[in-house]
N, CA, C and O atoms as a printed pandas DataFrame, in Angstrom:
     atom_number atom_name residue_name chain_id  residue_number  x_coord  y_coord  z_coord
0              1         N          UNK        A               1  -76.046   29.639   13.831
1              2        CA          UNK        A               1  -75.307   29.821   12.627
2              3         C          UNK        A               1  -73.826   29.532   12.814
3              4         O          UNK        A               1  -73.127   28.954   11.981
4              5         N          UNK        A               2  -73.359   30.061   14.168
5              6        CA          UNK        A               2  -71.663   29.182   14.458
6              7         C          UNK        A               2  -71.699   27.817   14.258
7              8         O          UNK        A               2  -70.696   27.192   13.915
8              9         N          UNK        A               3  -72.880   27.256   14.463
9             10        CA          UNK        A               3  -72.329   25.689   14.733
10            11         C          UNK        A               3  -71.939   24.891   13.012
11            12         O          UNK        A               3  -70.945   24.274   12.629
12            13         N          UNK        A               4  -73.158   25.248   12.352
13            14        CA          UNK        A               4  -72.336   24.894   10.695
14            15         C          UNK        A               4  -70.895   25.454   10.407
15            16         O          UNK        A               4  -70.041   24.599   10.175
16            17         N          UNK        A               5  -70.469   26.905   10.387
17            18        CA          UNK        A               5  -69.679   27.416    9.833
18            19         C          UNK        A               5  -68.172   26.460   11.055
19            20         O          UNK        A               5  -67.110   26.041   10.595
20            21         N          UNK        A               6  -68.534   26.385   12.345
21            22        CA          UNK        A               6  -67.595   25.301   12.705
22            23         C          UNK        A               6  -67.489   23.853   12.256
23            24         O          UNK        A               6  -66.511   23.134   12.461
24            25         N          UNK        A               7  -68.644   23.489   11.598
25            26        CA          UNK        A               7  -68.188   22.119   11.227
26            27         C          UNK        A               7  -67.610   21.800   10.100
27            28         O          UNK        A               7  -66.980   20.808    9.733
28            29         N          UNK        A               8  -68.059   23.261    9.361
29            30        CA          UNK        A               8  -66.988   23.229    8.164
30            31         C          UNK        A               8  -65.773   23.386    8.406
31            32         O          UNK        A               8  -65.059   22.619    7.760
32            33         N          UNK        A               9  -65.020   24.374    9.372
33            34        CA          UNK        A               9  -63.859   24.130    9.674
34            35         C          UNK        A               9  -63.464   23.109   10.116
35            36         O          UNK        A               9  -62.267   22.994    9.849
36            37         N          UNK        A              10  -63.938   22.078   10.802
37            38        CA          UNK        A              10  -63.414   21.049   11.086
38            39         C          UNK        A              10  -63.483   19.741   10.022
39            40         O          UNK        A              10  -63.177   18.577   10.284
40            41         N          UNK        A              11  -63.913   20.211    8.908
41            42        CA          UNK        A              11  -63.752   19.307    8.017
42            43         C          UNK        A              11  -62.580   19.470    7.176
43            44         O          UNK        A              11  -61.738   18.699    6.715
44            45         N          UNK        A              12  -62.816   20.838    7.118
45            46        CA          UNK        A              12  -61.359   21.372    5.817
46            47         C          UNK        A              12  -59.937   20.727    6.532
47            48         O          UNK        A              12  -59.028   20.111    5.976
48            49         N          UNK        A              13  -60.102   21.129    8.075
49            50        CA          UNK        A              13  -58.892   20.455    8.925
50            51         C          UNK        A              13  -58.862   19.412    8.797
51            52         O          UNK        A              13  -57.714   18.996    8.642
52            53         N          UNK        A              14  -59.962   18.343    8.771
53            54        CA          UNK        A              14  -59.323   16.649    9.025
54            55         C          UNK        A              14  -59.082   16.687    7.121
55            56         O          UNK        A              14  -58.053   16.051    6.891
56            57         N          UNK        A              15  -59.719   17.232    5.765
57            58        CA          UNK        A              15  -59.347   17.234    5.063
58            59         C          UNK        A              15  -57.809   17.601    4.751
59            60         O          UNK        A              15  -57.225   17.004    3.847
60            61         N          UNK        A              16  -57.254   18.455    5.408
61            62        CA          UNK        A              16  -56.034   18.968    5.180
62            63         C          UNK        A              16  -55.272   18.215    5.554
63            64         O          UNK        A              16  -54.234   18.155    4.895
64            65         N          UNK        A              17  -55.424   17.166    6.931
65            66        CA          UNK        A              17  -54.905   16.368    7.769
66            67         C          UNK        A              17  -54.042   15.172    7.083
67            68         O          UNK        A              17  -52.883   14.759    7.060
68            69         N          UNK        A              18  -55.999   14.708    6.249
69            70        CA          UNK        A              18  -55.817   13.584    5.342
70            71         C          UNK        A              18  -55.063   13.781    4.085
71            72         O          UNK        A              18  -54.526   12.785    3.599
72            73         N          UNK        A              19  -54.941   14.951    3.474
73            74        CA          UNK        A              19  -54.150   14.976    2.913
74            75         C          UNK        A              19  -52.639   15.739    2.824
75            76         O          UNK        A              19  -51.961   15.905    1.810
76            77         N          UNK        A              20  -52.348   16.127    4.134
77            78        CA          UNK        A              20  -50.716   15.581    4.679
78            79         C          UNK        A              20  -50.774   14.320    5.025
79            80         O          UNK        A              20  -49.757   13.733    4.653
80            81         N          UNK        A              21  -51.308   13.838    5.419
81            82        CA          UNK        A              21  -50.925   12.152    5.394
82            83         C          UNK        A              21  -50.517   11.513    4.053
83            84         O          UNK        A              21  -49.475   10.917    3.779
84            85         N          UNK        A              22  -51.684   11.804    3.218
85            86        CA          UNK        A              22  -51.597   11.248    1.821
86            87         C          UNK        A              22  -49.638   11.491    1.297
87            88         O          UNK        A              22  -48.822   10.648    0.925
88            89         N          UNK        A              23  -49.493   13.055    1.509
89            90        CA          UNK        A              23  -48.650   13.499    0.705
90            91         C          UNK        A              23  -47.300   12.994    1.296
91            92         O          UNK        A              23  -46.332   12.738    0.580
92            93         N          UNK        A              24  -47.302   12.891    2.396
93            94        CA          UNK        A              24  -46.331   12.291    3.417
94            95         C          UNK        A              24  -45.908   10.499    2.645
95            96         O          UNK        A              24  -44.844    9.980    2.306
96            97         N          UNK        A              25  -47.252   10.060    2.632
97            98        CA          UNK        A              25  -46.887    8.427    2.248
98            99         C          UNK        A              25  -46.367    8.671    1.103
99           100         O          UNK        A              25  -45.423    7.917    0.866
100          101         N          UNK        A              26  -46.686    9.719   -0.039
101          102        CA          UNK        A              26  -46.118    9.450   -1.431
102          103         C          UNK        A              26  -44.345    9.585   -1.357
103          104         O          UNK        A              26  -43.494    8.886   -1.906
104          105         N          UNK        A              27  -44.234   10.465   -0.685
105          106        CA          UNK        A              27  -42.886   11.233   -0.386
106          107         C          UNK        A              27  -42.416   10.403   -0.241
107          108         O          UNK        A              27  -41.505   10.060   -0.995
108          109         N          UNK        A              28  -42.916    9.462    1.096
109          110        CA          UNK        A              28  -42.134    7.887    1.423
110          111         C          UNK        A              28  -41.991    7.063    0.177
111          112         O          UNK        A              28  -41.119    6.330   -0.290
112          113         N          UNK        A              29  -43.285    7.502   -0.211
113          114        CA          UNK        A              29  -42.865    5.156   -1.574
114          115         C          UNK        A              29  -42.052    6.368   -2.510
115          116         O          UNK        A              29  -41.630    5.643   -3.411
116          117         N          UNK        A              30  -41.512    7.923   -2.903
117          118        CA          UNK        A              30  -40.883    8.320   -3.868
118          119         C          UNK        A              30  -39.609    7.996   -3.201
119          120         O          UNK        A              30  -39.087    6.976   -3.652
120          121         N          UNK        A              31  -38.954    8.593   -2.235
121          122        CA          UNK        A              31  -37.939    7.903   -1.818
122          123         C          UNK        A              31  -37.319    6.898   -1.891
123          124         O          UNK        A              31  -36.125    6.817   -2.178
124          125         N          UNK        A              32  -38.480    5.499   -1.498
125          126        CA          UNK        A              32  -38.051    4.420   -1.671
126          127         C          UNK        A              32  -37.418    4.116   -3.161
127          128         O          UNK        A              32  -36.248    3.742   -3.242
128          129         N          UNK        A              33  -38.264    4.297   -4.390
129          130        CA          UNK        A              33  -38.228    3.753   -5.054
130          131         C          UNK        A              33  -36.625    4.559   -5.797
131          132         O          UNK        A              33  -35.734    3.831   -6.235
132          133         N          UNK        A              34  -36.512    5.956   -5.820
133          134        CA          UNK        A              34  -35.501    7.042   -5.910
134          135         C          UNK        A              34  -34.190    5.929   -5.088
135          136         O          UNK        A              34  -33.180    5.721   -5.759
136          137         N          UNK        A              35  -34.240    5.592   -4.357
137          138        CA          UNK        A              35  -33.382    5.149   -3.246
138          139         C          UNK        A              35  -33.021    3.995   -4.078
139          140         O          UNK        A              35  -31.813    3.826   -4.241
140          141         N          UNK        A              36  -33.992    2.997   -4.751
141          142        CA          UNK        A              36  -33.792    1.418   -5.161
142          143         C          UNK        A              36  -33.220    1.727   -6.440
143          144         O          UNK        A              36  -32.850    0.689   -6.990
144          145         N          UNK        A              37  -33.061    2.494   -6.951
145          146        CA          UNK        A              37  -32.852    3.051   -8.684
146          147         C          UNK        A              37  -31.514    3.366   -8.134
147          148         O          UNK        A              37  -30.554    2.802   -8.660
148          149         N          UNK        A              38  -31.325    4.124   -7.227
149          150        CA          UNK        A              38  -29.653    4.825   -7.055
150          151         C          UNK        A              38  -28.668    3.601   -6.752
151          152         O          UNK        A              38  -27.479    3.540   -7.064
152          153         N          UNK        A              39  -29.641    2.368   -5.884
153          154        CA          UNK        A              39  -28.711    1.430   -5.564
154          155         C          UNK        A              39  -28.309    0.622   -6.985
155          156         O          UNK        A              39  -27.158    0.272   -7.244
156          157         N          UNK        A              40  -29.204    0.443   -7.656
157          158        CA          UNK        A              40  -29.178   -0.650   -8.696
158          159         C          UNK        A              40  -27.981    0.226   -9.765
159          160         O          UNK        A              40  -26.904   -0.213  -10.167
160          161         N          UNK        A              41  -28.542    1.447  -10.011
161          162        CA          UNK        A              41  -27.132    2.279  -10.826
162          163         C          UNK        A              41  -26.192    1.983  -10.096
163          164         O          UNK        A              41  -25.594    1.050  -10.632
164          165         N          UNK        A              42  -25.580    2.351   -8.869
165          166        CA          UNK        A              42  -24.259    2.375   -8.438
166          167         C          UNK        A              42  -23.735    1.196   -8.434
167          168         O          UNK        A              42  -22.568    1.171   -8.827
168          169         N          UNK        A              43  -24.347   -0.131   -8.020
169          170        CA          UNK        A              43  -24.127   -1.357   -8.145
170          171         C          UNK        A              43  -23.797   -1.935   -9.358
171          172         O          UNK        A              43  -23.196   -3.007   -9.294
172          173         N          UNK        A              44  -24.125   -1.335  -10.783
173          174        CA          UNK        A              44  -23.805   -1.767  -11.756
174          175         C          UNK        A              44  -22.263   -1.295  -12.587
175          176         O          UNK        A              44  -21.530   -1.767  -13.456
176          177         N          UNK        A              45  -22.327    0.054  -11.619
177          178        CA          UNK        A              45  -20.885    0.467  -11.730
178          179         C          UNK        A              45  -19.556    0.000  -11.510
179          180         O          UNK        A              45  -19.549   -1.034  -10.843
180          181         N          UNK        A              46  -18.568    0.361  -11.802
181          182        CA          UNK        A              46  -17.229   -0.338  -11.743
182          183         C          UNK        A              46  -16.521    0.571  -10.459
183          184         O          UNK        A              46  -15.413    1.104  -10.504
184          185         N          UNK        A              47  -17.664    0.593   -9.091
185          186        CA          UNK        A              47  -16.558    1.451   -7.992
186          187         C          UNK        A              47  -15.848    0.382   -6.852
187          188         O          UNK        A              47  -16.273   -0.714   -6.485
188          189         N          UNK        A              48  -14.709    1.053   -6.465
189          190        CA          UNK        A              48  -14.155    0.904   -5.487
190          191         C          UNK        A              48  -14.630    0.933   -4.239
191          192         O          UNK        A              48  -14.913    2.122   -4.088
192          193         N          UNK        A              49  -14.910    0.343   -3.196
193          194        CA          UNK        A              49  -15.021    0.635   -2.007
194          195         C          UNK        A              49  -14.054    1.454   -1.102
195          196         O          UNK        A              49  -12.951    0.925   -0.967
196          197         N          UNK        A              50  -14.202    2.398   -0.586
197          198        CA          UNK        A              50  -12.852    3.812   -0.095
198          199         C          UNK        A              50  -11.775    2.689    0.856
199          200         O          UNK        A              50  -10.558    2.716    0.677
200          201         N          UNK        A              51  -12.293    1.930    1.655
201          202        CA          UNK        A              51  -11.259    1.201    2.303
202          203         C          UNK        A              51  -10.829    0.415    1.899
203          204         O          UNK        A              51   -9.970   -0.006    2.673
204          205         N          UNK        A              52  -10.920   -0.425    0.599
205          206        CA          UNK        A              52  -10.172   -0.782   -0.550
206          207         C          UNK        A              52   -9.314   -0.466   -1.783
207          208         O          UNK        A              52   -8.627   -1.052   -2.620
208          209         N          UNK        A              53   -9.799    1.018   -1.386
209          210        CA          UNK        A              53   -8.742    2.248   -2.387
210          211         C          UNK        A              53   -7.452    2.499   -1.807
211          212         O          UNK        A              53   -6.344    2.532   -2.341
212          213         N          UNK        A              54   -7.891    2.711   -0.316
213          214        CA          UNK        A              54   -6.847    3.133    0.792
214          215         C          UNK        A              54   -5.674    2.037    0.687
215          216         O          UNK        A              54   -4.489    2.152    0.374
216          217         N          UNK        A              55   -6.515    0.842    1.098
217          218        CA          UNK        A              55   -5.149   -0.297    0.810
218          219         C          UNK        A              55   -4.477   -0.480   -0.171
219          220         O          UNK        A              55   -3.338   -0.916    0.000
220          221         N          UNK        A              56   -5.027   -0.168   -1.727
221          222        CA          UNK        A              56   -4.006   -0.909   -2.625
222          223         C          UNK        A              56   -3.014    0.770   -2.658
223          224         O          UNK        A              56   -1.833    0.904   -2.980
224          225         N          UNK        A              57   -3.864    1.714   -2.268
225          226        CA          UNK        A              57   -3.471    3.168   -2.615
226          227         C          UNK        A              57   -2.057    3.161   -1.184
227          228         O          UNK        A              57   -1.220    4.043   -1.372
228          229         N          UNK        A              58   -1.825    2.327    0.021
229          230        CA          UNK        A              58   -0.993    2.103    0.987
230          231         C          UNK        A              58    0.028    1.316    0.518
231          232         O          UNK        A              58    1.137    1.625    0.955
232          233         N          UNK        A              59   -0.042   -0.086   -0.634
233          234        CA          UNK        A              59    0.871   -0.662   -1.092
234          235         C          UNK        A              59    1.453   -0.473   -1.889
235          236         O          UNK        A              59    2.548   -0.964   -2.166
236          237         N          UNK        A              60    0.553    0.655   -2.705
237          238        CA          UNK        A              60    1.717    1.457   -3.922
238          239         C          UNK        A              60    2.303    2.420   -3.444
239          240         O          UNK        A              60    3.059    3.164   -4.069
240          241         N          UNK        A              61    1.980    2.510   -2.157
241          242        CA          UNK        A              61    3.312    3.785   -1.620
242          243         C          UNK        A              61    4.554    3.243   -1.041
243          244         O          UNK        A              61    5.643    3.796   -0.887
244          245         N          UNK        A              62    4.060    1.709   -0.668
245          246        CA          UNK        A              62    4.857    1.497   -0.007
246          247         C          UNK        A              62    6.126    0.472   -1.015
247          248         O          UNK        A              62    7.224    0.048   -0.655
248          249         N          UNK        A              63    5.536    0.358   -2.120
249          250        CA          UNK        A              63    6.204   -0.535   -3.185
250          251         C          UNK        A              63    6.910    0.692   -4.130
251          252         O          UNK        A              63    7.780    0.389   -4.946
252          253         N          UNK        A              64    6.519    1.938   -3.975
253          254        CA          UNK        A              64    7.499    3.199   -4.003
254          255         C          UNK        A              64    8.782    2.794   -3.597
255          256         O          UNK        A              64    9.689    2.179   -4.157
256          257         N          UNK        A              65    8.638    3.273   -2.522
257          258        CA          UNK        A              65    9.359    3.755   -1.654
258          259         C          UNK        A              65   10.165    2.291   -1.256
259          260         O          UNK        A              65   11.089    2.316   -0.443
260          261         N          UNK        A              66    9.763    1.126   -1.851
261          262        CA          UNK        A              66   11.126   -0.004   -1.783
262          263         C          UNK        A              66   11.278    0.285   -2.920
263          264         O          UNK        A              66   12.352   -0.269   -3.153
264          265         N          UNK        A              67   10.820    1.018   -4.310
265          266        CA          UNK        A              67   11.997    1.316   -5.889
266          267         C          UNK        A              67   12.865    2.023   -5.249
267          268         O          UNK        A              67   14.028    1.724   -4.977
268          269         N          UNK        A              68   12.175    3.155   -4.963
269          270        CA          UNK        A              68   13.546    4.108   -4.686
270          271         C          UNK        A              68   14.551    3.493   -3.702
271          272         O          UNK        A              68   15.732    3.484   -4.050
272          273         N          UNK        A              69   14.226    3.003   -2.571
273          274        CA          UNK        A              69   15.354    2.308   -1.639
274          275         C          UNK        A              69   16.396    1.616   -2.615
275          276         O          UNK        A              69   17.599    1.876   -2.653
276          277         N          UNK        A              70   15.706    0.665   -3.419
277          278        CA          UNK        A              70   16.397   -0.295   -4.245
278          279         C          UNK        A              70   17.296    0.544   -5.042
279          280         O          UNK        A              70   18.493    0.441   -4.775
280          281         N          UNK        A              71   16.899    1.467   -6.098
281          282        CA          UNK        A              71   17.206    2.070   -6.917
282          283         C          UNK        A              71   18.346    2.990   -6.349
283          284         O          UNK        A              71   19.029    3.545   -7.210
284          285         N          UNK        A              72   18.612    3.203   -5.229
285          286        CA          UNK        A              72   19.714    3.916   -4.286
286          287         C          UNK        A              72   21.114    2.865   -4.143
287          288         O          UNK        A              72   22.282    2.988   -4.514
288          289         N          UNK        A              73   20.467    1.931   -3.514
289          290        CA          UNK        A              73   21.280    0.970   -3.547
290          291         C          UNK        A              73   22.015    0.470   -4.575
291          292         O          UNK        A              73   23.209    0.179   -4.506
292          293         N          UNK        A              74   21.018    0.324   -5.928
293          294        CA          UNK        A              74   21.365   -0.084   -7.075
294          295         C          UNK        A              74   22.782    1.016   -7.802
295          296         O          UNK        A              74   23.837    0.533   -8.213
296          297         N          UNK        A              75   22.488    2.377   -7.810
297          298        CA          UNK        A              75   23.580    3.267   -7.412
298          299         C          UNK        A              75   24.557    3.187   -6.955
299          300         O          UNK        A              75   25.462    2.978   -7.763
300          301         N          UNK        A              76   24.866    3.269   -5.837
301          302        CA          UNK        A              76   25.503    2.691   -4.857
302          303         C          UNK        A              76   26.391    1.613   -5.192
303          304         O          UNK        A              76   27.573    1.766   -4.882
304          305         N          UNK        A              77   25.958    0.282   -5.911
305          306        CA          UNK        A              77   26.604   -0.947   -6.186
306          307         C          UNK        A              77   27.339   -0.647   -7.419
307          308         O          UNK        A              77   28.477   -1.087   -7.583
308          309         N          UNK        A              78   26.617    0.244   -8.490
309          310        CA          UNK        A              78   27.174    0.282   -9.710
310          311         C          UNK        A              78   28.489    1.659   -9.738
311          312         O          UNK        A              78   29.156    1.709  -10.771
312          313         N          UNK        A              79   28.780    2.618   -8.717
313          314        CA          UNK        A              79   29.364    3.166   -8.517
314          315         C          UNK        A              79   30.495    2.233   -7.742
315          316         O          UNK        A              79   31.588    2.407   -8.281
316          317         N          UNK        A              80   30.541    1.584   -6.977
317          318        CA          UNK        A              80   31.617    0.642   -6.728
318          319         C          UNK        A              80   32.291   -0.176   -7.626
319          320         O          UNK        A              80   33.511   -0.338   -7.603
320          321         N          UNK        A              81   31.400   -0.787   -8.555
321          322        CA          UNK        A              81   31.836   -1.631   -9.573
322          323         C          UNK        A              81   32.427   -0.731  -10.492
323          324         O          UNK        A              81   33.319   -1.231  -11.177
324          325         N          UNK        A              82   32.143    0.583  -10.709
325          326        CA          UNK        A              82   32.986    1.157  -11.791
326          327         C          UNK        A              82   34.291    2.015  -11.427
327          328         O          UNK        A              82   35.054    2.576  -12.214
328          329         N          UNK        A              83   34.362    1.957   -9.656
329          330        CA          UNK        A              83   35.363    2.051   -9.187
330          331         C          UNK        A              83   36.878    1.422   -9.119
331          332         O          UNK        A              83   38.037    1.832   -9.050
332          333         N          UNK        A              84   36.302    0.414   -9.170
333          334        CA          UNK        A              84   36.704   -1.416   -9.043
334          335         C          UNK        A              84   38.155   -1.444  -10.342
335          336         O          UNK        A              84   37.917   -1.134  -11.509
336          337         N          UNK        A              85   39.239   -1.757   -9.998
337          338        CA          UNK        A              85   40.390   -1.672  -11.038
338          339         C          UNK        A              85   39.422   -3.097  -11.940
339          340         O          UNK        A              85   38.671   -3.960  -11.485
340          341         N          UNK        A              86   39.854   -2.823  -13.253
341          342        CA          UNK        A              86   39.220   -3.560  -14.279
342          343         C          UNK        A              86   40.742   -4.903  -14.112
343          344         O          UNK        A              86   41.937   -4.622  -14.017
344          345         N          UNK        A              87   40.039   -6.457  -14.131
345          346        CA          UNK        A              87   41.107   -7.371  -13.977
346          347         C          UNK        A              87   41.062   -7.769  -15.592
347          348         O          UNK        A              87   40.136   -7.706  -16.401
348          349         N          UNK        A              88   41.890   -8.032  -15.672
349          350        CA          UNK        A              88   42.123   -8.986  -17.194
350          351         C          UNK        A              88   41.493  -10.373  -17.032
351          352         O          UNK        A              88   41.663  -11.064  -16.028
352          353         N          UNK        A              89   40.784  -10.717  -18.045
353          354        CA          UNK        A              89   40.637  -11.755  -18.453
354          355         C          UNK        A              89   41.595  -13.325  -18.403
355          356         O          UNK        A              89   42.546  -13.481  -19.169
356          357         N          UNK        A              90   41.340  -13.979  -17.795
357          358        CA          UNK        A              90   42.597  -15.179  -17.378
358          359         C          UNK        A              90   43.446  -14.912  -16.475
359          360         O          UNK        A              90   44.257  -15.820  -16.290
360          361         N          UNK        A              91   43.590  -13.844  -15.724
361          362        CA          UNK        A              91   44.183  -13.619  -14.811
362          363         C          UNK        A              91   44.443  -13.606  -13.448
363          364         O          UNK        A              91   45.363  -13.150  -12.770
364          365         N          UNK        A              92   42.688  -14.644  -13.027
365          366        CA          UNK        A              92   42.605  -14.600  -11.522
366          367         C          UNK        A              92   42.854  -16.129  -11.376
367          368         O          UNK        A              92   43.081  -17.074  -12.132
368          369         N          UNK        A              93   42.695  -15.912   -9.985
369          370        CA          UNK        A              93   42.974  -17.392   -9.591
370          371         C          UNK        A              93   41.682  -18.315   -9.874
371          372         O          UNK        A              93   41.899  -19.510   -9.679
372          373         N          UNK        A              94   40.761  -18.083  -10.173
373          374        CA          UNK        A              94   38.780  -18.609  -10.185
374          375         C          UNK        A              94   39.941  -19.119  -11.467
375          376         O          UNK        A              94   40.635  -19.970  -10.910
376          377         N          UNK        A              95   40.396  -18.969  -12.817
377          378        CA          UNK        A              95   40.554  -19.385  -13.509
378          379         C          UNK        A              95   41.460  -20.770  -13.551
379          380         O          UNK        A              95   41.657  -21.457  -14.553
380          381         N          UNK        A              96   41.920  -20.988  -12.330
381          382        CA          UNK        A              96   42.839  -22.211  -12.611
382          383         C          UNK        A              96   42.129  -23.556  -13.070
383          384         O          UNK        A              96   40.966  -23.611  -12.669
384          385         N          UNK        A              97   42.535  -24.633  -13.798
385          386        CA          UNK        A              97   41.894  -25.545  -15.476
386          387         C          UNK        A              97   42.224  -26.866  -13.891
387          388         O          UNK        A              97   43.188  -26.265  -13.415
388          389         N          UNK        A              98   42.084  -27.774  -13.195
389          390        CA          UNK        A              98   42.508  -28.832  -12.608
390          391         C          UNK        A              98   41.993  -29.882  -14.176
391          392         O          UNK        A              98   41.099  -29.678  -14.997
392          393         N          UNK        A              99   43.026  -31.009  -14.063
393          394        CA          UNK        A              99   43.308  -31.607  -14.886
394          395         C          UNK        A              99   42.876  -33.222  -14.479
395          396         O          UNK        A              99   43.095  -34.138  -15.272
């Protein structure tokens, strides 16, 4: 009477077996296909690649930071010029007429 009631256990086992296998392959082709859907969405999107963010996101810091340099300078020049004694009109030498 052991020897049936063991062969039923050893059926339910390769049954159980076969179907972790089964459930295993679905898991796989769900993945896959989960996986091919995420690529095709993201691909249709309008993203950036991060090391292409970084760079233009490196040249606008660095195109900063020549305004402000400039914009210091620019200061700088227009504070001299309004320092500057005001000349009269016709009065320098750039104005002499050769004939």
């Amino acid at each position: 009477m052991t020897e049936p009631r063991g062969r039923v256990f050893e059926e339910i086992g390769r049954l159980m077996t076969d179907a972790a296998g089964a459930a295993s392959g679905v898991r796989r082709e769900i993945e896959t296909v989960v996986r091919a859907q995420a690529n095709r969405v993201l691909s249709e999107l309008d993203l950036v690649r991060r090391d292409e963010f970084e760079a233009v996101r490196a040249m606008a810091q660095k195109a900063r930071e020549e305004n402000e340099r400039l914009a210091a300078r620019l200061e700088v020049l227009e504070a001299k010029l309004s320092a500057a004694p005001a000349t009269s009109a016709g009065s320098g030498a750039d104005d002499t007429v050769v004939s």
